[in-house]
Structures are given as C-alpha cells and as structure tokens.
C-alpha positions as CSV (number, residue, x, y, z in Angstrom):
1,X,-48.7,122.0,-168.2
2,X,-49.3,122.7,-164.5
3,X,-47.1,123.5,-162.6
4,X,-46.9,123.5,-158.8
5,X,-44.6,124.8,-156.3
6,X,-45.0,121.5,-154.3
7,X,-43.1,119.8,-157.1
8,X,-39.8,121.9,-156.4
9,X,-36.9,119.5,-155.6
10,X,-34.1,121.8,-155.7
11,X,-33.7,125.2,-153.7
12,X,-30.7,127.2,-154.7
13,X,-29.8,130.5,-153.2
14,X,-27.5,132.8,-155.1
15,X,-24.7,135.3,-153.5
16,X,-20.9,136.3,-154.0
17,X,-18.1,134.0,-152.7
18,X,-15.8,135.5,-149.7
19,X,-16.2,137.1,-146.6
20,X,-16.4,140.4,-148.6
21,X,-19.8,139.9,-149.6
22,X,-21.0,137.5,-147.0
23,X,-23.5,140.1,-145.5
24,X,-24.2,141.6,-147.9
25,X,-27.6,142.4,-150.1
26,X,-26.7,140.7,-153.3
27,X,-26.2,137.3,-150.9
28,X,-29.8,137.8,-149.8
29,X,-30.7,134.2,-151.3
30,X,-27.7,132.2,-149.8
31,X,-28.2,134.3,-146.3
32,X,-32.0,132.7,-147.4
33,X,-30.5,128.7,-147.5
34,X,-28.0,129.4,-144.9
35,X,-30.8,130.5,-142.3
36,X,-32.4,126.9,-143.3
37,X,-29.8,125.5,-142.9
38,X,-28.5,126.5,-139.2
39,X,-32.1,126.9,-137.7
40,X,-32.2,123.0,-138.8
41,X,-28.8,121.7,-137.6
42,X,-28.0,121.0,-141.0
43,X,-24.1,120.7,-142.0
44,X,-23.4,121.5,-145.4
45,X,-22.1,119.3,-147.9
46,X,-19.5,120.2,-150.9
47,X,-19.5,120.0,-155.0
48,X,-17.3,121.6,-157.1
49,X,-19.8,125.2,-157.2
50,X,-22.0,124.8,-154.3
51,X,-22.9,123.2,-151.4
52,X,-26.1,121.4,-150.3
53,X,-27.9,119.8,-147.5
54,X,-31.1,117.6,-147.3
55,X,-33.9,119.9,-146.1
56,X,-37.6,119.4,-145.5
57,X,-37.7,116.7,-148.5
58,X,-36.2,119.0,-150.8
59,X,-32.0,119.5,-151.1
60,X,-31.1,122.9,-150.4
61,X,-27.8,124.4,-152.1
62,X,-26.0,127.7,-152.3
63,X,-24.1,128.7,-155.3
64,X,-20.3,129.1,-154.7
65,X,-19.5,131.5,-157.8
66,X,-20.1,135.1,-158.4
67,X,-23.6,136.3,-158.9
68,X,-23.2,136.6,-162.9
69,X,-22.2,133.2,-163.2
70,X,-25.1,131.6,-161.4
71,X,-25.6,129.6,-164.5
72,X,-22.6,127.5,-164.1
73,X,-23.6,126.3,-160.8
74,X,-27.3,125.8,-161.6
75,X,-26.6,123.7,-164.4
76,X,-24.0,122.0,-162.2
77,X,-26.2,120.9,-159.2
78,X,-29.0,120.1,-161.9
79,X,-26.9,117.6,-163.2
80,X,-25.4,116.3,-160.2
81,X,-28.8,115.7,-157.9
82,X,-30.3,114.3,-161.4
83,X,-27.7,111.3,-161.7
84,X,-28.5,110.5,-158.2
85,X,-31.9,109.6,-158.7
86,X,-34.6,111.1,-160.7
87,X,-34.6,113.7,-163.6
88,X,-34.7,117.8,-161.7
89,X,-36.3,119.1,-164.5
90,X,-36.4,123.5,-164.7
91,X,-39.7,123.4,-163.2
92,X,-38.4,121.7,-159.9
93,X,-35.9,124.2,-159.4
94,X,-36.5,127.3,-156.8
95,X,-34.1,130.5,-157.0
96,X,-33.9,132.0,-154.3
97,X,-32.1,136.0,-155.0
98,X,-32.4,139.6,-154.4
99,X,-34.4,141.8,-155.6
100,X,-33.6,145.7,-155.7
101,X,-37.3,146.5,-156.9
102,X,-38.7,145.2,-154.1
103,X,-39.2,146.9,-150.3
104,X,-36.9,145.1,-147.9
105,X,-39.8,142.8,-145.9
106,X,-41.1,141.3,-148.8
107,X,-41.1,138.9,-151.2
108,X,-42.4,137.6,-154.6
109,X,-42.6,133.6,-155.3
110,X,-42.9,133.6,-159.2
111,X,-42.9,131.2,-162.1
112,X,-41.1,131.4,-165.5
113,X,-39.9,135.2,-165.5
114,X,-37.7,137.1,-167.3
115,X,-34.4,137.9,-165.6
116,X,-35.5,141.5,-165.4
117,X,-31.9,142.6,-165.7
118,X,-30.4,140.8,-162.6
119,X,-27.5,139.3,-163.9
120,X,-27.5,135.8,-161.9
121,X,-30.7,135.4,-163.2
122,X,-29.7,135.7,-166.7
123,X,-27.2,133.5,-166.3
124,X,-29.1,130.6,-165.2
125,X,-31.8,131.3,-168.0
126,X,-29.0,130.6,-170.2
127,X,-27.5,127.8,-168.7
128,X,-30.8,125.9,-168.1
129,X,-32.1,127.2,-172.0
130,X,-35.5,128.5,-170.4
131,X,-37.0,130.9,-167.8
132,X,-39.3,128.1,-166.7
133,X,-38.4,127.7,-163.0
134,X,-39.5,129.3,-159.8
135,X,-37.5,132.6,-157.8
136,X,-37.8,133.6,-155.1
137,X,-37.1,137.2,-155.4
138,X,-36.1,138.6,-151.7
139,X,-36.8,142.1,-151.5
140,X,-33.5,144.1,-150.3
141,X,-35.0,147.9,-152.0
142,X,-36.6,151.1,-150.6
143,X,-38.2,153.5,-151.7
144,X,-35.2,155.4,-152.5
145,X,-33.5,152.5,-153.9
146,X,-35.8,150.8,-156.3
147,X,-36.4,150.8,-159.9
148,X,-38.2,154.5,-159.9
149,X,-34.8,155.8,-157.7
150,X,-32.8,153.9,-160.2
151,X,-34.7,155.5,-163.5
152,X,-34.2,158.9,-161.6
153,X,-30.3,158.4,-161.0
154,X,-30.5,158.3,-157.5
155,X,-28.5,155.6,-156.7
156,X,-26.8,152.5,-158.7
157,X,-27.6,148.8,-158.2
158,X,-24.2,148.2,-157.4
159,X,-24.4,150.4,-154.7
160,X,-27.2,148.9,-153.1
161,X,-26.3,145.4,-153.7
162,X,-22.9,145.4,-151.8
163,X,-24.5,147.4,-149.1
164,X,-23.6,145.5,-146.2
165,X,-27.4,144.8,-144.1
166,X,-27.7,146.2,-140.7
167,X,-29.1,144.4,-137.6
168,X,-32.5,145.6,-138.3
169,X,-32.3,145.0,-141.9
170,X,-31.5,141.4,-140.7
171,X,-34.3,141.2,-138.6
172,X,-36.8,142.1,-141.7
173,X,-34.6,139.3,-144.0
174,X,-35.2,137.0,-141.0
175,X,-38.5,138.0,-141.3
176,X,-39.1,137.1,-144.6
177,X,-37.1,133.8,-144.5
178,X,-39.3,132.3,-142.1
179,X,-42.9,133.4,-143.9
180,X,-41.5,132.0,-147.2
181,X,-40.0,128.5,-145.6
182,X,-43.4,127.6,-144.5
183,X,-44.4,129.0,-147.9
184,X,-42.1,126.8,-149.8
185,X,-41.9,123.9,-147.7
186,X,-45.1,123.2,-146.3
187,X,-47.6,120.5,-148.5
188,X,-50.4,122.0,-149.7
C-alpha cells in the first residue's frame, strides 16, 4: 500500500490544556494548528476533547487533554469527522508534536513510527491500534538538550518540555510552521 501525504484529512496538534502550558515546548504541535489557524482567520470550533476548523481542504484540530492521553482525543476526532462523511482511516491522520531529539528549527514529516518514548504518541498508537499515520515531529531540542544530553544526564525531558519558549525560540517555531504548511498543504 502507498501511501501519500496528499491523502491526509485530518491534522491534529497535541499540547497540555491551561494557560500553564500554553507556551510552552510540549504544546509545540497545537502552537503548530493554532498558528494555522489565526494567520487564516479561522475560528475554532468545539467537541468534547478538541477543537477544529476547516483549513486548506483538510480539518485542522488540537487535542484538549494532557499530552499522555492523546489517544483519547485521536480516537475521538477520528470518529467524529468519519460519521460526517467519509471513513479517516490512520493513514489520513497527521500528528503534529514535539520532538526533544530534534534542534529547534527543524522538523521531520514521517510515516508509521514508533512512539520513540514520547508519551502522546504512545497513546495514540494505542488508541488507533497501529503506528501507521503521519507526525510531524517539531523540533524543540539542542544540542545540550537532546537524546545524547539526555543519555549523559544532563537534563530531563520534563525539564525541557515545560520550558516556556522565548521570543526568538518563537521566531524559529514560526519558522518551521510556515516551511511545513506549504509542505503539508500544498498538492503535489
């Protein structure tokens, strides 16, 4: 089976709930949807667990539950955009999260991976019963903070993840928003 990012239906960004977290690392892929979002005009619409809008031919949503239960509002939206017409199916679904083992500035676009050990991710495997969707895994690490820092004790995910992001770390998420919207969301 091919499959091709074209096909993705369904964009979900994951974060933390509250103004606590709201800028903060571990919302780097609701930040992601929310910068769609107001840089279209787009108001946001409520379910029980997220939030959507209609966005460049594709619905747009942001999870509202914590990170580690992802999965619940996944499977939710999954269900919920399905009985409106037409079938989302894993492979039309885009996951849009940070990533601790990536520099801040970039970005991976990846098919049917592992969770890697990020929590959300897991989740969602679980809920969904397969790691065959996209991610968008938004890069939020240095070289002090990523996986070799983290292997040498230097610092904890949780640290890093509840960091809140400064105006030039904004600037580089901004950045990296805008390269992978046209990535996403342009036609081949």
């Amino acid at each position: 089976m091919e499959v091709n990012k074209a096909d993705i239906k369904l964009v979900i960004g994951l974060g933390n709930p509250g103004e606590e977290y709201e800028n903060t690392c571990h919302n780097s892929g609701a930040l992601f949807v929310g910068y769609l979002a107001k840089n279209s005009g787009l108001k946001w619409q409520t379910a029980k667990n997220f939030q959507y809008a209609k966005f460049g031919g594709k619905i747009i949503a942001r999870a509202n539950v914590f990170m580690n239960e992802s999965g619940k509002a996944v499977a939710e939206a999954t269900k919920y955009f399905s009985s409106k017409g037409g079938k989302i199916k894993p492979d039309q679904i885009l996951i849009a999260h940070d990533d601790s083992d990536i520099e801040l500035g970039k970005y991976k676009l990846q098919f049917n991976r592992s969770s890697a050990g990020h929590k959300g991710v897991g989740s969602i495997i679980k809920a969904l019963k397969t790691q065959k969707f996209w991610r968008l895994r938004i890069g939020i690490g240095t070289l002090k903070t990523g996986l070799l820092a983290k292997l040498r004790g230097r610092k904890k995910a949780g640290d890093l993840v509840l960091k809140k992001i400064s105006n030039e770390d904004r600037k580089k998420l901004n950045d990296v928003f805008e390269k992978t919207s046209k990535e996403v969301f342009t036609k081949p």
